[in-house]
C-alpha positions as CSV (number, residue, x, y, z in Angstrom):
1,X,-12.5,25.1,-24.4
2,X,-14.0,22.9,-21.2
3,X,-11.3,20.3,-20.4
4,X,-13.5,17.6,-18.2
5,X,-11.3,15.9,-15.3
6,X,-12.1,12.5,-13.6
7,X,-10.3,9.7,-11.6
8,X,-11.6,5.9,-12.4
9,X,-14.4,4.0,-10.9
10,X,-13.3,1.8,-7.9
11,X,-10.8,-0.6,-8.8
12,X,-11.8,-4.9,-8.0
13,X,-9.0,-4.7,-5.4
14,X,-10.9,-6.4,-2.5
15,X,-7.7,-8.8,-2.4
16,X,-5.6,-6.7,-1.7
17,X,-2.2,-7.9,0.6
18,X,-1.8,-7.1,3.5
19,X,0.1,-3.7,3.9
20,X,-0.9,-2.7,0.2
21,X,-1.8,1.1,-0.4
22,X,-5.5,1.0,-1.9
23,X,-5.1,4.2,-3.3
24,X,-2.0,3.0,-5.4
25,X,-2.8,-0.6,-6.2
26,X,-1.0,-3.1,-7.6
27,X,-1.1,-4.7,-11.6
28,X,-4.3,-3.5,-13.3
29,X,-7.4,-4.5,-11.8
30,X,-11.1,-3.7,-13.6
31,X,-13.8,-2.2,-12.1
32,X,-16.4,-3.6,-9.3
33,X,-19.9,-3.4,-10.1
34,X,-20.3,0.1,-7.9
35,X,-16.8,1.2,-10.2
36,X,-19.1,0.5,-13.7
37,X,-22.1,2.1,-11.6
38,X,-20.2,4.8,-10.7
39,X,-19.0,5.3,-14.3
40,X,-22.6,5.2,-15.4
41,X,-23.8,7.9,-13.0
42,X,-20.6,10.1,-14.6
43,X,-21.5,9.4,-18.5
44,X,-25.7,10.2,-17.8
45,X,-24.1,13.1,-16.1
46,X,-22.0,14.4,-18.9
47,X,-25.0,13.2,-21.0
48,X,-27.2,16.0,-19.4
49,X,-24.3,18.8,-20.2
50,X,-24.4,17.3,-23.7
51,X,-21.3,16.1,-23.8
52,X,-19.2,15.1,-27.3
53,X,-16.0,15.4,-26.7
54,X,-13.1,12.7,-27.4
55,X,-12.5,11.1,-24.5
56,X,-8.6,10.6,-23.4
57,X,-7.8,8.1,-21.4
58,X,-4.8,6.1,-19.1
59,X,-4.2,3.2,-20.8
60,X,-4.9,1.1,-18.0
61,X,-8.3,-1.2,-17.4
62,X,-9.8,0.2,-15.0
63,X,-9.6,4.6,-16.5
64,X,-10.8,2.4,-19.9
65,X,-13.5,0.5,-18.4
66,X,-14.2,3.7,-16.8
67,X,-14.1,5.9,-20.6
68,X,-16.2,2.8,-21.5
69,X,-18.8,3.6,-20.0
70,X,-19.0,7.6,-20.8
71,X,-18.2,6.2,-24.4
72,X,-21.3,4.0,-24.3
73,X,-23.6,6.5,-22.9
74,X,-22.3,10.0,-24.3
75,X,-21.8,7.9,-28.0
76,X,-18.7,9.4,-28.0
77,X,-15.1,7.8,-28.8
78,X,-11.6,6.6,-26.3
79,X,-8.0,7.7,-26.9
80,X,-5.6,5.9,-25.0
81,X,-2.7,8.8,-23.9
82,X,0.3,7.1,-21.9
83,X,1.5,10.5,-20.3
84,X,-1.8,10.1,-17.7
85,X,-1.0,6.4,-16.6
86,X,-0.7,5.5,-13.1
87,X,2.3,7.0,-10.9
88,X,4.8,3.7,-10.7
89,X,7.0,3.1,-7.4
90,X,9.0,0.3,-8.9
91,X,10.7,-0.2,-12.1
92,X,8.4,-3.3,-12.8
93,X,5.6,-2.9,-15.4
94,X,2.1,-3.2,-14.1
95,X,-0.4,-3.7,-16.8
96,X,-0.9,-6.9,-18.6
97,X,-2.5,-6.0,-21.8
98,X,0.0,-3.5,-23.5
99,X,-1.5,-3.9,-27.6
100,X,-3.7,-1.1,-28.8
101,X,-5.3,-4.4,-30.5
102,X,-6.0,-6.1,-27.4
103,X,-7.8,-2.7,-26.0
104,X,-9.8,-2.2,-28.5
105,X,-10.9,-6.1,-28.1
106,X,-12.2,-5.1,-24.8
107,X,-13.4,-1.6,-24.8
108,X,-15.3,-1.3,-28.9
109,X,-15.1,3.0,-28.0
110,X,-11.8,2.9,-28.6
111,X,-11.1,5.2,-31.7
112,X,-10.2,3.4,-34.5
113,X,-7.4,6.3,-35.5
114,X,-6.3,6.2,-31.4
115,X,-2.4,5.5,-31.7
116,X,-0.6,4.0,-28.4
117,X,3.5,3.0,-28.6
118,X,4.5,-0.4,-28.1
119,X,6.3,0.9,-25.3
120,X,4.1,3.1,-23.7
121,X,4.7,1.9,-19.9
122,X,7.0,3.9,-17.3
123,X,8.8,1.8,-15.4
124,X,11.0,4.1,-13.1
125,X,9.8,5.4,-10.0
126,X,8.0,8.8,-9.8
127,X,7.4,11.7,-7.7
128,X,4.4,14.2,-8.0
129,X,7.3,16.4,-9.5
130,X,8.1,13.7,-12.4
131,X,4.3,12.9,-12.7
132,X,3.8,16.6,-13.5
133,X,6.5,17.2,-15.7
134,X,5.3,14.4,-17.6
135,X,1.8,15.1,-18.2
136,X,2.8,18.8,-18.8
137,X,3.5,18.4,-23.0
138,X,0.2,16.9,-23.5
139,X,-2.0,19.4,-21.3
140,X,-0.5,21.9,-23.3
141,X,-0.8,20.3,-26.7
142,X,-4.8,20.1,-25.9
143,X,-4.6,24.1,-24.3
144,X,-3.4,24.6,-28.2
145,X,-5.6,22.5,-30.1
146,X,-9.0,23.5,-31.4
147,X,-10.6,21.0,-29.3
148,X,-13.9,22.5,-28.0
149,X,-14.9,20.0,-25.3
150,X,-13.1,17.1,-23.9
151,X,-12.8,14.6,-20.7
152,X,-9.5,13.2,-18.9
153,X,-9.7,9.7,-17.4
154,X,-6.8,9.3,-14.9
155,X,-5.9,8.4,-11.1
156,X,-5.6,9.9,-8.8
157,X,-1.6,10.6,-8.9
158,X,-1.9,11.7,-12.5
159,X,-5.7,13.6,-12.0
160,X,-4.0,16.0,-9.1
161,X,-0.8,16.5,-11.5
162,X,-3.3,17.0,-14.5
163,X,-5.0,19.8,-12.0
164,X,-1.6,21.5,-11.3
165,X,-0.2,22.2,-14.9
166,X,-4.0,23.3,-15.7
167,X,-4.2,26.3,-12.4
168,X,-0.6,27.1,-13.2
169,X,-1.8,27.4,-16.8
170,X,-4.1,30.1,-15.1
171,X,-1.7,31.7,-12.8
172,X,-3.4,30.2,-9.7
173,X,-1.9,28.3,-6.7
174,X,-3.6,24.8,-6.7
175,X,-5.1,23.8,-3.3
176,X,-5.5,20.0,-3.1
177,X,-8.5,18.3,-3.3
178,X,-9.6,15.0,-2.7
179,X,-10.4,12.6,-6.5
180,X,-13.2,10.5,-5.6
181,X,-13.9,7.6,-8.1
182,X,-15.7,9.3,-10.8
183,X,-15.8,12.8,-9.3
184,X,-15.5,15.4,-12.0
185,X,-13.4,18.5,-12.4
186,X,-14.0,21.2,-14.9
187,X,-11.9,23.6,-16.2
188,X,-13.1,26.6,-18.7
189,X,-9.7,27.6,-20.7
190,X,-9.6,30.8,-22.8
191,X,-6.7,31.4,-25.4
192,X,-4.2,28.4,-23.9
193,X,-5.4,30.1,-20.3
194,X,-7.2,28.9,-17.4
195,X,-10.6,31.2,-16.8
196,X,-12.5,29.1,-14.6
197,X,-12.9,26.0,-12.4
198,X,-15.4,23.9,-10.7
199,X,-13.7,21.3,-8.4
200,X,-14.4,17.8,-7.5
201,X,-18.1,17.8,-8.4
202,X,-19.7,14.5,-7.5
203,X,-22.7,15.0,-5.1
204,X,-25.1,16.4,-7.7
205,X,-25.0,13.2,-10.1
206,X,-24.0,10.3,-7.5
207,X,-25.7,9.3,-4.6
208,X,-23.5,9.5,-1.2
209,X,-23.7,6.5,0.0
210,X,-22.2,4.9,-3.5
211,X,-19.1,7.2,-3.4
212,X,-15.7,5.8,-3.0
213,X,-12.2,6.3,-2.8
214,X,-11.0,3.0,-3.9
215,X,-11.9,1.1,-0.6
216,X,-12.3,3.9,1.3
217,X,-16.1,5.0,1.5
218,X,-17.4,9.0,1.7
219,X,-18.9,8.5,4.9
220,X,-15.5,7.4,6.0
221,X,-13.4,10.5,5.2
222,X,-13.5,14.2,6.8
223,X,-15.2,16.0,3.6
């Protein structure tokens, strides 16, 4: 099995308040035009490792306009998965549109046998230990499917949780690295295991000078 990893194109957070944390922003913004370029240059990627796999996705706009994208390209199909939403720091819902309906309204890759609960936000504050011990049942629901080939679209809280449960799955301390918008991870799994892993890849499909961190550019960052 190859389990494909990415974070979202940038968010549309240019107005942002003051004091806000870009990497963790508030409600649930869409993409910029660079975030649905960015999401392009990720599904031609995928395109040229012929990619088509299901595609499993946060339920929030901007991982769905992201999987919309892939989707489009890679002709493959979205499945909204609640256990890789954003991490939440106060008990107040973030998202507007919370209907599987509504989704599928705006992003038409959305499987039409996806299934999301009516109540599929968190709403109580989370560490990276609760973010991980959440995302934990699903990872290992896909390590024991038959699934040949698939692609996560998170953030980056639950992307670096998603890489932790996947190197413990392989018995292999996880050193953090850094989830650029649409940077891609890639992990080869044998028998529920963890075999292989390419990190971060994002240079070979996306020019420099378009890569992000939310508002934060490459240039910007010690890389």
């Amino acid at each position: 099995m190859i389990i494909y990893l990415t974070r979202h194109g940038q968010p549309a957070i240019d107005g942002l308040p003051a004091g806000g944390n870009h990497e963790f922003p508030a409600g649930d913004p869409g993409l910029t035009a660079l975030g649905l370029k960015q999401a392009a240059y990720l599904g031609t990627f995928l395109q040229t490792q012929n990619f088509m796999g299901k595609i499993y996705s946060s339920p929030y706009r901007r991982t769905l306009y992201t999987a919309e994208q892939v989707a489009e390209i890679t002709q493959t199909k979205i499945y909204p998965k609640s256990a890789i939403q954003e991490r939440v720091f106060n008990p107040d819902p973030k998202p507007v549109i919370n209907s599987l309906t509504l989704l599928q309204q705006e992003c038409k890759h959305i499987a039409d046998s996806a299934e999301l609960g009516r109540d599929w936000l968190f709403r109580e504050p989370e560490d990276e230990t609760v973010i991980q011990r959440r995302v934990k049942p699903f990872i290992d629901s896909l390590l024991k499917s038959d699934e040949n080939e698939l692609l996560l679209v998170g953030h980056g809280a639950s992307v670096n949780a998603i890489k932790t449960v996947l190197f413990a799955a392989g018995g292999i301390d996880y050193v953090d690295n850094y989830n650029w918008n649409c940077s891609l991870s890639k992990f080869i799994i044998e028998h529920g295991k963890t075999v292989a892993v390419e990190l971060n890849c994002i240079t070979t499909f996306m020019p420099p000078t378009e890569i992000t961190s939310n508002l934060m550019k490459y240039s910007e960052a010690e890389v």
